[in-house]
Structures are given as C-alpha cells and as structure tokens.
N, C-alpha and C positions, 0 to 999 in steps of 0.2 A: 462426525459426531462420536468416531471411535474415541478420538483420542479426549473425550469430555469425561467419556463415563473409564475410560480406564484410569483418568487422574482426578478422576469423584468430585468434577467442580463443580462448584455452587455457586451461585452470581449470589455475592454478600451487598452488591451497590443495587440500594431501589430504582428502578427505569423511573426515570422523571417523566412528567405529564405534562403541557403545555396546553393547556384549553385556546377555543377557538378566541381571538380578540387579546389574551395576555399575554402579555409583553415575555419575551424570553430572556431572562437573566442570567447574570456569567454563573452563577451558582448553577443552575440546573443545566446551563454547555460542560460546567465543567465537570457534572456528575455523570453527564451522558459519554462524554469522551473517556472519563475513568470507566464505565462501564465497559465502553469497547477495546479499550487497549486489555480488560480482564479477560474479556471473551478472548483475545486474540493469543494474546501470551498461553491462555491453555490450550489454546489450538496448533500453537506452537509443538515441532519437537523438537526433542533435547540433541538434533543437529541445528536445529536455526531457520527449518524451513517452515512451513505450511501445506503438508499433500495434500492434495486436492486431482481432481479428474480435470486438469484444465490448464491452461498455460504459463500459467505463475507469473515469475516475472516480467515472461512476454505482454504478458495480459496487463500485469498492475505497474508495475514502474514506470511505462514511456505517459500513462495519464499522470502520474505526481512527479515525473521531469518538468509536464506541460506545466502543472499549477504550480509549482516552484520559480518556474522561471518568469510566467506572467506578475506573480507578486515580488519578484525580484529576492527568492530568498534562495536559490537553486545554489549558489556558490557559499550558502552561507550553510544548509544543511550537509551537501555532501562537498568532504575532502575532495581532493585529488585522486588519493589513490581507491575509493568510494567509487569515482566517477571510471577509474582507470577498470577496476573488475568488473562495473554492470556494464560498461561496454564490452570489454571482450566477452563476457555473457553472452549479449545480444548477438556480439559477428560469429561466435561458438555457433547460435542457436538459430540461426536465421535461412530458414528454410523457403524455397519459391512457393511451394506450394501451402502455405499458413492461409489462414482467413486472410484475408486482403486486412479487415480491419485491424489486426493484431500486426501483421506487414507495414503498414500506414503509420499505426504508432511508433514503431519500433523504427523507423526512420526519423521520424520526427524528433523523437529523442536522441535520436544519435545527431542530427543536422544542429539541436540545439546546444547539442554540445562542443561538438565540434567549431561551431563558428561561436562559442564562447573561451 
C-alpha cells in the first residue's frame, strides 16, 4: 500500500454492486475490470513489477498459463518470445525447496508449454 499513497491514488471508477438475483451486465464486468487494472497499474512500479512479500511470478503466471490454455487463447496472448523469458524465469527461479504448491504450478506451466 506504499506505493498507493506515495503516487496519491484515488480509485475515480465506482465499485459496481450486483444485488442478490440481478442479472450481471457487460457494463458493470467491464466497470469492475476497469477498476482492477486501476488498482493494479498503481501498484505497479515504474520497473514493470509488483513487490510484494511473496512469489510473484512464481505464484501468479503458471494459474493464467492454466486459464489461457484451457480457453485456448495461451498462443494467442503471449508471443514467443513472451513465452521464451517466463520460462527461463521460471528454470532461473526454480528452487526444491518452494511450497510444493507453487513447484506444482510452475511445472505445469512449463509442461504446457513445452508440449505446445
């Protein structure tokens, strides 16, 4: 939350509300989605990351290789050479002893790529 208050954001998009029974409209997904790419870009820094106390890429890439690939859209978001740096990422980063669960994905994503 450092980086919120030293670049003084202010969420300008209203959180949309979905009561219990109403129906959910592209208008309010795509106000919620504009909300979170706002949140995230100010959590952004002005290197490209996101610090955090916690795995990064290990953690969040090999789940949206999974969802990419299951919807069939994996080769259609990332390049080649997209796919050619989060790999070496990963063989850089890949340590025995990781959480098993972060080891697990982090295979999986590489096995999906690999045999694509």
């Amino acid at each position: 939350m450092q980086f919120l208050r030293e670049k003084k954001m202010q969420q300008t998009i209203p959180q949309p509300k979905v009561e219990d029974g109403e129906e959910v409209t592209y208008e309010v997904t795509t106000a919620a989605v504009k909300r979170s790419v706002h949140l995230f870009s100010a959590l952004q820094s002005i290197h490209g990351h996101w610090p955090a106390e916690n795995s990064g890429p290990m953690y969040y890439i090999p789940p949206l290789v999974m969802s990419l690939y299951i919807t069939g859209h994996l080769n259609t978001i990332f390049s080649r050479e997209h796919r050619k740096e989060i790999l070496r990422y990963i063989y850089c980063h890949q340590v025995i002893n990781l959480y098993m669960y972060v080891y697990k994905f982090s295979y999986i994503c590489i096995k999906r790529w690999i045999d694509n």
